[in-house]
N, C-alpha and C positions, 0 to 999 in steps of 0.2 A: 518441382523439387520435392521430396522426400523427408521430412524431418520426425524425427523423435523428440521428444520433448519429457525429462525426468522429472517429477516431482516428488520425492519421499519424504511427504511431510504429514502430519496426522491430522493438522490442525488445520483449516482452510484460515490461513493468513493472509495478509497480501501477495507475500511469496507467492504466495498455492494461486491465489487469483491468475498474477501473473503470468505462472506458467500453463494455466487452463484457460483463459482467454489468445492466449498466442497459441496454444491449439487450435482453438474455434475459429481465430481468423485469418489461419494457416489455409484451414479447409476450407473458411468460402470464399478466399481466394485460388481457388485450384492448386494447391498443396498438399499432396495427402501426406497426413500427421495424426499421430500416435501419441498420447499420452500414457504415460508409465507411471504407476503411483505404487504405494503399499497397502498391504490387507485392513480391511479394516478401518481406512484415511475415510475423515468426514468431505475429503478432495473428492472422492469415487461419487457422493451424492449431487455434490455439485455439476460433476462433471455430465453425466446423466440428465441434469437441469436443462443442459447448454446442448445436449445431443453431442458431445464429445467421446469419442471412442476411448478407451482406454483399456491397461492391462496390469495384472496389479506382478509386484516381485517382494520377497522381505528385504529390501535394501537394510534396512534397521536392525536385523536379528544380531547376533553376536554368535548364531550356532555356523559353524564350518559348513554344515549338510547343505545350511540356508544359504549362504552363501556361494556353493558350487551348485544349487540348485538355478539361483540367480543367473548364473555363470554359461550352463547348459539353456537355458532358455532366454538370456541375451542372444547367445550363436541362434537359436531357432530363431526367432525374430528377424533375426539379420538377415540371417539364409533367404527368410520368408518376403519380407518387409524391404529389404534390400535401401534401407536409409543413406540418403546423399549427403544429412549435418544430423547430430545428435547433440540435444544439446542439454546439458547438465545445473538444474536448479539449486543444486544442494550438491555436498560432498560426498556424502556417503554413496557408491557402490561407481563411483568416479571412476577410479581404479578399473574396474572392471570394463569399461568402456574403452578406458585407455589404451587398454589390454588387448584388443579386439581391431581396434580402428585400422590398422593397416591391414588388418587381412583381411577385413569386411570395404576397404577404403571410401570409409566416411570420414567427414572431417566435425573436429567436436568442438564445440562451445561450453564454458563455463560462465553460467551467469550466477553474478553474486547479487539479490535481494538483499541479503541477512546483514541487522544494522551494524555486526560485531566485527571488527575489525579482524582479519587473518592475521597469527604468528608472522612478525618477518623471519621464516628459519629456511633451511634448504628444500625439503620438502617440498613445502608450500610453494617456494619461490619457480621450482623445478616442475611442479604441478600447473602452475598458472602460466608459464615461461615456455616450458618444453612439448607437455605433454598435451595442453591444449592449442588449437589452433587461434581463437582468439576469444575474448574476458568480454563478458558484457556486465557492466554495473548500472547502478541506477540512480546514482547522485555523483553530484562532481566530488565531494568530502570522501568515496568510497576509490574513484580514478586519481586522486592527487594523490592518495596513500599508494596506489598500485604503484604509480609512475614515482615518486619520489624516495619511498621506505622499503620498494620492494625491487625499484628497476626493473620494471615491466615496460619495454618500449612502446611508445604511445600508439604506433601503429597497432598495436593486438588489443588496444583496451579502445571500447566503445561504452558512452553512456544512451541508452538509453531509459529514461521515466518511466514508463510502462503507455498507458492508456486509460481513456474512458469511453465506456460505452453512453454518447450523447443521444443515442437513441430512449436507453433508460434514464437520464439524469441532464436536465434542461429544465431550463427558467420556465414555471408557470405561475405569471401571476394572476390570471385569469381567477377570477374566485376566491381568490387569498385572502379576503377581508373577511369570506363568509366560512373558510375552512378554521380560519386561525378562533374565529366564535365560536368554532364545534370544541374548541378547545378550552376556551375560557379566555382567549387573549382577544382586546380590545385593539380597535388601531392605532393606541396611542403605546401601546406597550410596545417594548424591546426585548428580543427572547433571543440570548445567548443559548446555543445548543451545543452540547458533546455526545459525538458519537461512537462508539466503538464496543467490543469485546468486556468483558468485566477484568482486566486484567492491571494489577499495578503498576505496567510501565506504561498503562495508559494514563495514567495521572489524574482518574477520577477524583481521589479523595483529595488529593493538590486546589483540584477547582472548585471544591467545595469550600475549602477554606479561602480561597482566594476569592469566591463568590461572597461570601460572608462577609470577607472585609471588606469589599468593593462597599457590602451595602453601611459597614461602618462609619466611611469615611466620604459617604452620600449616600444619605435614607433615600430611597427612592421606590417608591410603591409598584411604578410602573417597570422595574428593570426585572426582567424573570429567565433562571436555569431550566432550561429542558435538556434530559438523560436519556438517553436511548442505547440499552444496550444485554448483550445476553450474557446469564453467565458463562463464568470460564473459570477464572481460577478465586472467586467469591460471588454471591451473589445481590439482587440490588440490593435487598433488605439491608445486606453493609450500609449502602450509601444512605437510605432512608435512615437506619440508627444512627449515621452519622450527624442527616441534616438537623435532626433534634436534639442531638447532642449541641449546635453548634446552633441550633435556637433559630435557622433560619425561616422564615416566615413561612407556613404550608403553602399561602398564596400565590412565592413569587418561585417555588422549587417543583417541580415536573418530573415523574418518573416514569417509562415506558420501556418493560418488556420486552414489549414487539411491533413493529408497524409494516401492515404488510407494503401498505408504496412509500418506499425511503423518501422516493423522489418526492411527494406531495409534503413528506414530513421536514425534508429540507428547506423546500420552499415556504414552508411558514415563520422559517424564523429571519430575524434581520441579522446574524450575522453568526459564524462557527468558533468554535475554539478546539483547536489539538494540543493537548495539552502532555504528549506522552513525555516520559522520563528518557527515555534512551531507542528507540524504537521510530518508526515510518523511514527505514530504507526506503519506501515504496510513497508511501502517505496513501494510498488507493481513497481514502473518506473525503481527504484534502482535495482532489482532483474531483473528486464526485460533488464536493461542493460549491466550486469553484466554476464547474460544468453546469452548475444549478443558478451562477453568476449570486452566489451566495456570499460576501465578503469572507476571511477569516483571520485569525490568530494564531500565534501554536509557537510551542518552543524552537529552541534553534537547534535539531538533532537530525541527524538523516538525512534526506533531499529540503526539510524545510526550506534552508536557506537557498535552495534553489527557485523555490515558489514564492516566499516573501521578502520583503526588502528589511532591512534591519527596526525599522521602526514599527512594523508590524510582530516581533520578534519578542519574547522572554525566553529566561535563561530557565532548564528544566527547573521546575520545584521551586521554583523559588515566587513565593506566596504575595511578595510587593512588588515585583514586577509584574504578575501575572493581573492582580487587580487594579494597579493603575490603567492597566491596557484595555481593563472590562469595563474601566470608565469611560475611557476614550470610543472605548465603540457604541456606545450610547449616542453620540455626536454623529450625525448621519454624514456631515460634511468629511468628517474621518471613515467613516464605511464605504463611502463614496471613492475613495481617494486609494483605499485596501482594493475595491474593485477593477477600479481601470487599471492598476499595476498589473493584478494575478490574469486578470482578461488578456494582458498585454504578450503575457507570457504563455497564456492558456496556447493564446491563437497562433504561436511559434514566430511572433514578428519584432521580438526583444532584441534588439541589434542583432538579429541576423544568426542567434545562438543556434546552435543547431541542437541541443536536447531538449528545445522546448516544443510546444505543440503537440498534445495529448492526447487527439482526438483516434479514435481505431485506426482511421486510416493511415497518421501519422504513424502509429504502433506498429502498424503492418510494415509499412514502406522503411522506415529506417530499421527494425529488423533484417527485411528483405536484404539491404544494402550493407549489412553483416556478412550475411549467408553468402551473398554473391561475391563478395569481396575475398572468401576465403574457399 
């Protein structure tokens, strides 16, 4: 099979992930697939990482020229590349696919990553209804809205999670008492970590305060925040003038830049927190950590509530649910208890749900069963 695969996003988000690893495991599966991205996308480096082909278009310009340029070299593609499913990440340059499909006859996919709910207006409804052959989302919260508020028959909506590569991201604890030393951490500490982007609906500055009061309402010497993360739309310095602002101990707060193995930086801590405000459609960190058999935490937005059970669960931003729950995971017998759930789900054997199970192969094969379905 033949796929295209669109990304026009600038930013490698999870989105971007998404759509660039379901390239990669398109191709070593004997699929030859094509990523489309735009000029200039921090996607194009990644993609290059992974030995992913790609072609870039200005899906995003606003000029007419750009647009029919886009237009004219969709048809060459098509012509060339002669695509059996083209499948569409993002909205912009939809249309244009749409446009094409019967006289190229490919059939087209719209997958929705993005946490923001769609207009129900005609449009949309005629977009995701008509014009697409069938909807891939990536949390059940994104499919009950399709089926429900927009009357999308449940035959054209598929959830699928995404994936993780367990090759990169797996349990080592081999040496972890002597990596977590390189660190400063003893084996009697507890090192809550947040990972991600510098961006406010990550709810960095949420967990700092949340952290704080955790340690208000139990001093505890041995409980410590480690940050990891690049900037984006501020940088860490933010967070560093915040923790002094907020008078948290230099001892028990950890800041990091950059690490080049996530995976070794996962495994040193006893337990994760996502803490985003509105945001992991996807959770890509969630799964990465979960892969790493790393307990976690994390608001209830997005696919969370597909990964943890409610008690694992606070509401975005909200500062005393968040550090009650960083107390409890001090409690090993509670981290315990966070992992055999998310493992249970990891390994797709949760009654028998079928969007769970994460692993690439999982990713490929229930993709696969999209593609061949339509």
């Amino acid at each position: 099979m033949r796929t295209i695969q669109v990304m026009n996003c600038k930013w490698y988000n999870a989105t971007a992930w998404y759509a660039t690893y379901l390239t990669k495991i398109l191709n070593q599966n004997g699929h030859e697939s094509l990523l489309i991205t735009i000029p200039n996308s921090i996607v194009n480096r990644y993609a290059e990482k992974l030995g992913v082909a790609y072609q870039e278009m200005p899906f995003n310009s606003h000029s007419l020229f750009d647009l029919f340029s886009c237009y004219k070299k969709i048809k060459q593609i098509c012509s060339e590349f002669r695509p059996d499913i083209v499948n569409c990440h993002r909205s912009e340059g939809f249309l244009l696919w749409a446009n094409l499909k019967k006289q190229f006859h490919y059939k087209l996919v719209r997958t929705r990553g993005d946490q923001r709910l769609p207009k129900n207006n005609f449009f949309n409804t005629y977009s995701y209804n008509t014009l697409s052959d069938a909807l891939i989302v990536t949390n059940s919260k994104m499919r009950q809205y399709f089926q429900k508020e927009m009357h999308i028959p449940s035959s054209k909506v598929y959830t699928i999670l995404g994936g993780v590569d367990t090759n990169t991201f797996f349990p080592k604890k081999e040496n972890r008492q002597e990596v977590r030393k390189k660190f400063g951490f003893t084996e009697n500490d507890i090192v809550l970590g947040i990972i991600g982007r510098l961006d406010p609906i990550k709810g960095q500055f949420e967990t700092l305060h949340a952290f704080k009061k955790s340690l208000l309402l139990e001093e505890d010497t041995t409980f410590h925040l480690a940050v990891l993360g690049q900037g984006c739309h501020f940088s860490m310095q933010a967070l560093e003038d915040l923790a002094k602002q907020l008078e948290i101990p230099k001892e028990q707060i950890h800041f990091y830049h950059y690490f080049e193995d996530i995976n070794q930086f996962m495994n040193i801590l006893d337990a994760g927190v996502i803490s985003s405000l509105g945001s992991e459609a996807i959770a890509r960190v969630a799964f990465e950590m979960i892969a790493c058999d790393i307990p976690i935490i994390g608001s209830n937005v997005g696919v969370m509530p597909d990964i943890l059970e409610k008690d694992f669960m606070f509401s975005p931003a909200n500062i005393d649910e968040m550090a009650n729950l960083f107390l409890k995971v001090k409690d090993e017998d509670f981290r315990n208890r966070i992992r055999e759930s998310t493992q249970l789900r990891f390994k797709g054997s949760h009654d028998n749900y079928s969007i769970y199970g994460w692993s690439m192969n999982d990713f490929y094969q229930k993709t696969m069963t999209v593609y061949e379905n339509i």
